[in-house]
C-alpha positions, 0 to 999 in steps of 0.5 A: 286068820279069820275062819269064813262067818259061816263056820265061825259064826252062827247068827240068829236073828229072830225078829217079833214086831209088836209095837213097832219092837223087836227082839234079836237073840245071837250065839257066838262073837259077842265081845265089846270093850269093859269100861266100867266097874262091875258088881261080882256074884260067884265069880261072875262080873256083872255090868249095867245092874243086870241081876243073874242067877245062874243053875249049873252052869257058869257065866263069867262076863254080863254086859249090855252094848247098843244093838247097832254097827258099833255095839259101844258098851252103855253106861252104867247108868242104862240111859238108852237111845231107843232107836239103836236098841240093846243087846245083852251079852251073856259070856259063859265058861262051861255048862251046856250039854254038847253033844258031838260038838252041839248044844240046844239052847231056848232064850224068852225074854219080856219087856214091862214099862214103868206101869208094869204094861207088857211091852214087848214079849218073846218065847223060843227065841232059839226055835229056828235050831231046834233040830240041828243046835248050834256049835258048842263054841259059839253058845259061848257067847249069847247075844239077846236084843231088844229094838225099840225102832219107831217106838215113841222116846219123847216121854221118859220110862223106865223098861225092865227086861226079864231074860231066860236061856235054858239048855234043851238036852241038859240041866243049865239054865240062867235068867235074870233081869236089867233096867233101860232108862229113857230121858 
């Protein structure tokens, strides 16, 4: 049976439009369907070449899926649609600080191009719930999104996307980095 979206779900939606670009970030009910085969780092399973260092805290599954209805897996080639945009999905086992059931994240993301040119940029993606966090269950399951809706595809690039979640109460924290490729 499922529980109503309001006490299941905690969906946050932050948006940066600059270029035409924005960002999403998402705690809670991330999950799409594995069809690769991925690179292991301390027991984590990495997809899409994402790179993870993770400090004191534990991730078991890193993936990248459109960020649209459907969030079908990407290849792992990262070959994007920019139109449909993509969503990182970051699954943890432990590691946050709850405190009476609730835990203060704080996500940055940065996207460069193949010139090195800062794209795109976003700090305190979690800003909104400073003071009431979210539920420990659904800081599970971290979504980041980067949209690319209107930007210019019809020249190839390669995007890097450098990302960072840190616990505000506690000492956890991972960042990484993955590639987009446009043809």
């Amino acid at each position: 049976m499922m529980k109503p979206v309001s006490s299941s779900l905690v969906l946050l939606c932050l948006t940066l439009s600059l270029s035409s670009c924005s960002f999403h970030c998402q705690v809670g009910n991330g999950t799409a369907e594995e069809k690769t085969t991925p690179k292991v780092k301390d027991e984590m399973l990495l997809y899409n070449g994402i790179e993870l260092d993770a400090r004191n805290i534990k991730v078991s599954t890193a993936y990248l899926v459109t960020n649209d209805d459907k969030g079908d897996r990407i290849d792992d080639d990262n070959v994007v649609d920019l139109e449909k945009g993509v969503k990182l999905i970051l699954l943890i086992k432990e590691g946050w600080k709850e405190i009476e059931g609730k835990v203060w994240l704080d996500a940055s993301m940065l996207v460069t191009n193949s010139s090195s040119e800062t794209v795109l940029e976003k700090e305190n993606m979690f800003a909104k719930f400073g003071e009431e966090g979210v539920s420990a269950e659904d800081a599970k399951t971290i979504g980041l999104s980067v949209n690319f809706k209107g930007w210019d595809s019809a020249k190839p690039d390669t995007y890097t996307v450098r990302f960072k979640v840190s616990d505000q109460k506690g000492d956890a924290s991972l960042e990484g980095s993955y590639k987009l490729y446009t043809r």
